[in-house]
C-alpha positions as a LaTeX table, in Angstrom:
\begin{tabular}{lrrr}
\hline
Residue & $x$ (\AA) & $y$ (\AA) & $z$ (\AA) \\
\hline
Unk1 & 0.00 & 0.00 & 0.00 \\
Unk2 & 1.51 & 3.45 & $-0.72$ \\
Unk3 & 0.19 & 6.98 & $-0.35$ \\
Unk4 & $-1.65$ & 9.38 & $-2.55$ \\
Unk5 & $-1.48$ & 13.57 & $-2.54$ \\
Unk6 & $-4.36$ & 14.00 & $-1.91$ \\
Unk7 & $-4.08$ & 18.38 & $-0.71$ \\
Unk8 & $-2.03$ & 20.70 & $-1.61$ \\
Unk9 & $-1.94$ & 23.33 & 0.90 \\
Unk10 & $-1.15$ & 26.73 & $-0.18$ \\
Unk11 & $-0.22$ & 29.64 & 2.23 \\
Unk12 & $-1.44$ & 33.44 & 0.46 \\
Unk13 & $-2.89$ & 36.48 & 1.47 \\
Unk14 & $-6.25$ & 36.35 & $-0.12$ \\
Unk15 & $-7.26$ & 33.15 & $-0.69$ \\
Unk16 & $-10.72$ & 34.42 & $-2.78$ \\
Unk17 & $-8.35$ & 35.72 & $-5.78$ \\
Unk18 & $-5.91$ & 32.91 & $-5.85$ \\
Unk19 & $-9.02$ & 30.56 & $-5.56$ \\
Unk20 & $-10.46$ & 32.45 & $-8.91$ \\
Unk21 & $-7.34$ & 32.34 & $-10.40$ \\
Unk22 & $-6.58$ & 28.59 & $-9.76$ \\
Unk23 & $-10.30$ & 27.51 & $-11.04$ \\
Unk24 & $-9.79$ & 29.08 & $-13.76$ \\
Unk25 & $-6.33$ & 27.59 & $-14.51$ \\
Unk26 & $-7.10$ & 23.78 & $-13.43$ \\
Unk27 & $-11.18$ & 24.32 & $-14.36$ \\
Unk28 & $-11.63$ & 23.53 & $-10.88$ \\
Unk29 & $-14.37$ & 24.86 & $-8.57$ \\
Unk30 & $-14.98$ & 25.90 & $-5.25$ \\
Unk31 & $-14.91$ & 22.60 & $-2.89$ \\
Unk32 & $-15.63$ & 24.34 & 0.47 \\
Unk33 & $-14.90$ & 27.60 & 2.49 \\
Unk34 & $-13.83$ & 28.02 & 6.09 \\
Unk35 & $-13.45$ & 31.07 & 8.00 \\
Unk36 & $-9.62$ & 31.57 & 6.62 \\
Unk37 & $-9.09$ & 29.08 & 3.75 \\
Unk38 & $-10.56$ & 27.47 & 0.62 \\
Unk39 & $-10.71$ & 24.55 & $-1.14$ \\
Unk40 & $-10.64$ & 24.32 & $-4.30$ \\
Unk41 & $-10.64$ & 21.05 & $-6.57$ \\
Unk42 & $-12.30$ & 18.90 & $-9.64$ \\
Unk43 & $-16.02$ & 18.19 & $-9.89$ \\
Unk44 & $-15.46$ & 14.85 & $-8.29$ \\
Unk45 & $-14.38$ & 16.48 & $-4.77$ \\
Unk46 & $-11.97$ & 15.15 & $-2.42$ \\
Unk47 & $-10.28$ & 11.57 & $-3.12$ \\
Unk48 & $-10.89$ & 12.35 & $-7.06$ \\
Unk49 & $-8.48$ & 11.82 & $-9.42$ \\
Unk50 & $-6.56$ & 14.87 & $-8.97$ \\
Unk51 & $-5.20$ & 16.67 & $-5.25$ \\
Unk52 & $-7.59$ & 19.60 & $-4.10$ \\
Unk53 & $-5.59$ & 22.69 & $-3.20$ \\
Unk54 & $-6.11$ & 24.79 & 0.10 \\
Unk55 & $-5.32$ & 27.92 & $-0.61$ \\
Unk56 & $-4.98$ & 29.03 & 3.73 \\
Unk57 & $-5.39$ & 32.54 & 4.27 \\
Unk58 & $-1.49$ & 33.92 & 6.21 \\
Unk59 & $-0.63$ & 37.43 & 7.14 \\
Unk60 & 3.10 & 36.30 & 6.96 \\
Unk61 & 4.85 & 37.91 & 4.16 \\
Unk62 & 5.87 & 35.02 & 1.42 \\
Unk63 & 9.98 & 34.81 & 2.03 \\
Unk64 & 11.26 & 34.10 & $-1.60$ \\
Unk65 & 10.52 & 31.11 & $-3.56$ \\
Unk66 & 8.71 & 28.02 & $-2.24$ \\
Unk67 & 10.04 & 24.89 & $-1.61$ \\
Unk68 & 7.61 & 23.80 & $-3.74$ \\
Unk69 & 5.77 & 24.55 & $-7.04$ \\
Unk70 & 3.22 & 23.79 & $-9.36$ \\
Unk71 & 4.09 & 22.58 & $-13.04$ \\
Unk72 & 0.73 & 22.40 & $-15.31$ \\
Unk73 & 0.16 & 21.24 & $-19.16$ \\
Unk74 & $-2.23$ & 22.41 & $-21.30$ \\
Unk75 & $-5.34$ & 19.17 & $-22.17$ \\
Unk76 & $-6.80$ & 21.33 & $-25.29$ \\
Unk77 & $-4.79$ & 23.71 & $-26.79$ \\
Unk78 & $-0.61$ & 24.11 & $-27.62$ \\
Unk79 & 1.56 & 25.21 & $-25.22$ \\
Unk80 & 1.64 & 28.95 & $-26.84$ \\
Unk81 & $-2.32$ & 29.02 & $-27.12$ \\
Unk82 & $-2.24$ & 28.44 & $-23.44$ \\
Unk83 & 0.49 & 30.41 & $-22.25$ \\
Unk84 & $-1.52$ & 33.38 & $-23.78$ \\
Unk85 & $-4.91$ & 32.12 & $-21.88$ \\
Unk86 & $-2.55$ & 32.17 & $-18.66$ \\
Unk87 & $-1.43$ & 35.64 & $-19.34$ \\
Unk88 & $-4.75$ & 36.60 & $-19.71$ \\
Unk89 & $-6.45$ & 35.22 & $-16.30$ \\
Unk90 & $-3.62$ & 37.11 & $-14.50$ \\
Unk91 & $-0.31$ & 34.90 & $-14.55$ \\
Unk92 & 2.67 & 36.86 & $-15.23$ \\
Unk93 & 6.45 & 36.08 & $-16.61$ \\
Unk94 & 8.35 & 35.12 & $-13.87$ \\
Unk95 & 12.67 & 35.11 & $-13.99$ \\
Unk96 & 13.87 & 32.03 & $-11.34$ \\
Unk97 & 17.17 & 32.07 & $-13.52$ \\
Unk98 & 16.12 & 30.67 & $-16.99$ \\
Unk99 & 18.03 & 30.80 & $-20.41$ \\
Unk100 & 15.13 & 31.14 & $-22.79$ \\
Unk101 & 15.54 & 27.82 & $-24.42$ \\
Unk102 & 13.27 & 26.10 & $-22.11$ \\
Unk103 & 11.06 & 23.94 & $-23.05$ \\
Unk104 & 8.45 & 25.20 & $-20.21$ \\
Unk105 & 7.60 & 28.68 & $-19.25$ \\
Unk106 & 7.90 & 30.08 & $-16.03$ \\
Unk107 & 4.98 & 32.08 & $-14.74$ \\
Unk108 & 3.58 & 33.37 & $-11.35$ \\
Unk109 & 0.09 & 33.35 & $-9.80$ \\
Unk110 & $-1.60$ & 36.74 & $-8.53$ \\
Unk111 & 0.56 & 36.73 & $-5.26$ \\
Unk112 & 3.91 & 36.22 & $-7.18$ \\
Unk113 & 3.71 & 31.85 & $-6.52$ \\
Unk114 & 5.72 & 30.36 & $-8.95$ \\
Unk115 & 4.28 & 27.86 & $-11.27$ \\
Unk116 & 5.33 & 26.15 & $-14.69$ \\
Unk117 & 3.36 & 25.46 & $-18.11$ \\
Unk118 & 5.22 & 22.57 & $-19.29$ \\
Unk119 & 5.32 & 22.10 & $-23.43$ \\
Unk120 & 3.39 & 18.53 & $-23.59$ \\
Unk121 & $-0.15$ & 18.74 & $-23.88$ \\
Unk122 & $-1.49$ & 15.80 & $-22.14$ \\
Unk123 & $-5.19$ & 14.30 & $-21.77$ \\
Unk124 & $-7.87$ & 15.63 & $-19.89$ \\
Unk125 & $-9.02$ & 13.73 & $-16.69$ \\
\hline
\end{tabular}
């Protein structure tokens, strides 16, 4: 028996515009809301195929990078078509030391989070 990820738990100031911005990236929805935190995840809920994300409300200020990021690949569209949706829901260009000849962009979420679009499209859940 192994384990699963089943939450991702993200620390950010407002956890209403990184939940927007999140759905709108992943097409997931709004799983439930606490007083300080939301979850966010596929139609299937909790236990689906993919992790749900907490996004946990912090008044700490975010100190550099995280330990962690998110890497994401387009399901219906090329890698440019996508990167241009991206900029569009509010990611922005993001320098963590890159060359340029990457295959994969690097981009950050509303509160500066890093994340990266990866070139191969890959199926749809």
């Amino acid at each position: 028996m192994a384990c699963r990820i089943s939450e991702l738990v993200l620390n950010c100031r407002d956890p209403e515009v990184l939940a927007r911005f999140w759905c709108e990236v992943l097409d997931f929805v709004v799983l439930d809301r606490e007083e300080d935190c939301i979850e966010i995840g596929s139609r299937e809920g909790f236990g689906g195929p993919q992790p749900t994300i907490i996004l946990s409300r912090t008044d700490e200020p975010k100190n550099g990078n995280l330990p962690l990021h998110i890497d994401v690949n387009a399901t219906d569209r090329d890698q440019d078509a996508e990167l241009e949706r991206l900029l569009t829901i509010g990611a922005r260009p993001a320098d963590v030391g890159q060359t340029g000849e990457e295959p994969w962009h690097v981009l950050a979420d509303p509160e500066g989070n890093e994340f990266c679009l990866l070139k191969p499209r890959i199926a749809a859940l």
